[in-house]
N, C-alpha and C positions, 0 to 999 in steps of 0.2 A: 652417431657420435654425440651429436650435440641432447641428444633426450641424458643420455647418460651423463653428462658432464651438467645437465639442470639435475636430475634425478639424488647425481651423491649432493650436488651442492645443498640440496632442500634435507639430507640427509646431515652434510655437517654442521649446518646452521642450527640445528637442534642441540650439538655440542654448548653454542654463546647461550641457549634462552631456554629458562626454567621456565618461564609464560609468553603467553605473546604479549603479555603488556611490556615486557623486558623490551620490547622494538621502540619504545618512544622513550628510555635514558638511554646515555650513552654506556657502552660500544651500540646497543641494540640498534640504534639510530641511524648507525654508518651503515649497517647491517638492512634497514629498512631501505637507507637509499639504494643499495647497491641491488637488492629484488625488485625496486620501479627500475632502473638504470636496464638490467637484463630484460625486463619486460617490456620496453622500449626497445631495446635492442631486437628481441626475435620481432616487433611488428617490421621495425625498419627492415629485417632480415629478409621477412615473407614478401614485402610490398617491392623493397628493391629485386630479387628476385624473379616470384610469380608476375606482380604487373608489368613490371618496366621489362624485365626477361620476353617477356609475350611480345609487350608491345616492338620491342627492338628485332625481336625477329621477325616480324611481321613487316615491318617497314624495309629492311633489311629486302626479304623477298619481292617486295611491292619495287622496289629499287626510289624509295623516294628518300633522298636525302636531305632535304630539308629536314623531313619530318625525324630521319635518324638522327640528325646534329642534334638537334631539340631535346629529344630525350634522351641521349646521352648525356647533355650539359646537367639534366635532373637527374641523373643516373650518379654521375658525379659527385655530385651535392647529398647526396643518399649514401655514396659510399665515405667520404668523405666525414660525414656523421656518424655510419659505425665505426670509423676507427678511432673517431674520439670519444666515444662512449665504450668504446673496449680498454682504450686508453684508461677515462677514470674510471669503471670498473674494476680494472686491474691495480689501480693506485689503490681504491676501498677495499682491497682485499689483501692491497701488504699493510693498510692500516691497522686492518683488524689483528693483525698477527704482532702488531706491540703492543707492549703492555699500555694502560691508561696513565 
């Protein structure tokens, strides 16, 4: 789901820009932050996921709790961050849809 939902988005951003120099005036710009902002996002994705996923279950089995509160608390802090970068994402995307 989520290839498809990058996939059209690279597909309508083509809609805002006759070049790619069009990404550094505005709207282009909102538009440039908001592919760092996503691309930020899928790393936070994979790392809260694959590592801290691994590592959680692996502590988990191990029965050591210390080590599970730990990186939960960073696990937290990781999720916590994709929702505010889904947040403004989501704000740079009802931006782009008013007029300048």
């Amino acid at each position: 789901m989520l290839i498809v939902i990058v996939v059209t988005g690279i597909y309508n951003a083509s809609w805002y820009l006759a070049s790619m120099q069009d990404l550094l005036v505005y709207p282009g710009t909102v538009l440039l932050t908001k592919i760092i902002l996503v691309i930020i996002l899928l790393i936070l994705i994979y790392v809260h996921n694959i590592y801290y996923g691994e590592r959680i279950t692996a502590a988990a089995k191990e029965r050591n709790v210390e080590e599970l509160k730990r990186i939960r608390k960073t696990s937290r802090k990781i999720s916590a961050a994709n929702l505010i970068l889904m947040a403004v994402i989501f704000f740079l995307a009802v931006l782009m849809q008013m007029p300048p």
